[in-house]
C-alpha positions as CSV (number, residue, x, y, z in Angstrom):
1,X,-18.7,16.5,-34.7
2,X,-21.6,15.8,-32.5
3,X,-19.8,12.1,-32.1
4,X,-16.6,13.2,-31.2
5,X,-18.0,15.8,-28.4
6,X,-20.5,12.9,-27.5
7,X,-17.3,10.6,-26.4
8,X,-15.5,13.0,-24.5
9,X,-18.7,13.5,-22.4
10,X,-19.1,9.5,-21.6
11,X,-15.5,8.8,-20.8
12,X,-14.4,11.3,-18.3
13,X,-10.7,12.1,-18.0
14,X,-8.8,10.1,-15.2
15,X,-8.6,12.5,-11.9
16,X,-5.6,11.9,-10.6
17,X,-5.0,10.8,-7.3
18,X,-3.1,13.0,-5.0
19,X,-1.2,11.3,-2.0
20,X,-1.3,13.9,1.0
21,X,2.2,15.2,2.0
22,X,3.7,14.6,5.5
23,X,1.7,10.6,5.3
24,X,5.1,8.8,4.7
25,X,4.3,6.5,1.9
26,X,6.9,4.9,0.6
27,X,7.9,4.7,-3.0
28,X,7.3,1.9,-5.2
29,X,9.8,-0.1,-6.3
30,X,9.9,1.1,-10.1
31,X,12.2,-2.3,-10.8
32,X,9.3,-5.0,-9.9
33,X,6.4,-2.3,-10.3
34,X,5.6,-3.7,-14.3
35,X,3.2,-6.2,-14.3
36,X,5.3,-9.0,-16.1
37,X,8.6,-8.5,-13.7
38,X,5.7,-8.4,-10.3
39,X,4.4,-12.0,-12.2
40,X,7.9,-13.2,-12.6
41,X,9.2,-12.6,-9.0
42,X,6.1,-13.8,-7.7
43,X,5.9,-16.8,-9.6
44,X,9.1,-17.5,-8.5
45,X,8.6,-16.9,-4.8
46,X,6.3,-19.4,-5.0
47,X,7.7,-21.9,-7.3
48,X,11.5,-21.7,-7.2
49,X,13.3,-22.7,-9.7
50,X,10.8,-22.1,-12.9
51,X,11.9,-22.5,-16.8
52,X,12.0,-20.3,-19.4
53,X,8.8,-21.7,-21.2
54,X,7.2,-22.3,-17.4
55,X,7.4,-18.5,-17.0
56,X,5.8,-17.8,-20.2
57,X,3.2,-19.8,-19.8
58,X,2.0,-18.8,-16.6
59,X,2.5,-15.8,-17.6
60,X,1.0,-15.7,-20.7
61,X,3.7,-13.3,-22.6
62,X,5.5,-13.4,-25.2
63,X,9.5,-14.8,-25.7
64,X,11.0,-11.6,-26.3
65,X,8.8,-9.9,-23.8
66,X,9.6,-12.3,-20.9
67,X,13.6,-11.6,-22.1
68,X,13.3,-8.2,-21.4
69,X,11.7,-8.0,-18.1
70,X,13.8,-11.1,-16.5
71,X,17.0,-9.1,-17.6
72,X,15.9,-6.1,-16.1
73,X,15.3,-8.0,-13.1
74,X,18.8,-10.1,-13.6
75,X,20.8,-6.5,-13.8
76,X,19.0,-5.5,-10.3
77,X,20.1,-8.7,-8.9
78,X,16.4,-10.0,-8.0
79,X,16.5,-13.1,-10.1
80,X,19.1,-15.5,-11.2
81,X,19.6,-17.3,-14.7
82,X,21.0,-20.3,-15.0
83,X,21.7,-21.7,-18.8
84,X,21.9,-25.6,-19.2
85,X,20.9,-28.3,-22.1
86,X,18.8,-31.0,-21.7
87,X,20.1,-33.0,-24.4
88,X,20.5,-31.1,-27.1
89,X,17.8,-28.6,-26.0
90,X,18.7,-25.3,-24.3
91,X,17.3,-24.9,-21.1
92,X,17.2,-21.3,-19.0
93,X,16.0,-21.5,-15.6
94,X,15.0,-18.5,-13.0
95,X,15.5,-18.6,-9.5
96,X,14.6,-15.5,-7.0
97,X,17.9,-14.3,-5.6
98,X,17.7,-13.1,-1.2
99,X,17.8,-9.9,-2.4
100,X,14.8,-10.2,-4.8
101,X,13.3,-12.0,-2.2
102,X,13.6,-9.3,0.2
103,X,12.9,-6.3,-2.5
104,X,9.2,-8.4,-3.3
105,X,8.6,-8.4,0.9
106,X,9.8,-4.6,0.8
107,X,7.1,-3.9,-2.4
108,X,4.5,-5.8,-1.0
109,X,4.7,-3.7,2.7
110,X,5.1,-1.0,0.5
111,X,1.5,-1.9,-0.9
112,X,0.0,-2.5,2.0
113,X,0.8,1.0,3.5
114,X,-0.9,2.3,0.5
115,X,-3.8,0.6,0.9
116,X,-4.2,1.4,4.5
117,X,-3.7,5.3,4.1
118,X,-6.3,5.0,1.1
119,X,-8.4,3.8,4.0
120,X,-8.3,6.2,6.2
């Protein structure tokens, strides 16, 4: 009993933060806002075209969670997928679309206003 009373007196709750009214932050794009999907448009703004298995890596993810972000991304129209063999081995590649392009520039402005209001 003593333990459990003990840990909720060392780790404080979160506060949450408030952002002021009238200050005209923008919202965050909720579509490139996850981690993995901000990794993968990234990594590709950088480093356009990147494979499948390049992606993970970098990454450092999983298959099936790679799949599902880049999808998500594919059905907003940030990235595109291109299927291919090399051989007899499948090959998907990922290249950022203009409007994913112009949705990471938006996000990161978007970020940068956030920063400077926590600033001030």
């Amino acid at each position: 009993m003593k333990s459990a009373a003990l840990k909720k007196s060392i780790s404080p709750s979160p506060t949450p933060v408030a952002v002021p009214a009238g200050r005209g932050l923008p919202d965050l794009d909720r579509v490139i806002h996850p981690r993995v999907r901000l990794g993968i448009v990234s990594a590709l703004a950088a480093n356009s075209p990147l494979s499948f298995n390049d992606l993970k890596d970098l990454l450092q993810t999983t298959d099936g969670n790679l799949s599902v972000h880049a999808r998500k991304l594919e059905e907003a129209g940030y990235v595109a997928c291109t299927k291919s063999f090399e051989g007899r081995m499948p090959k998907t590649e990922y290249t950022l679309t203009a409007a994913g392009r112009k949705a990471l520039e938006k996000y990161l402005n978007h970020m940068d206003a956030l920063i400077q209001a926590m600033k001030k």
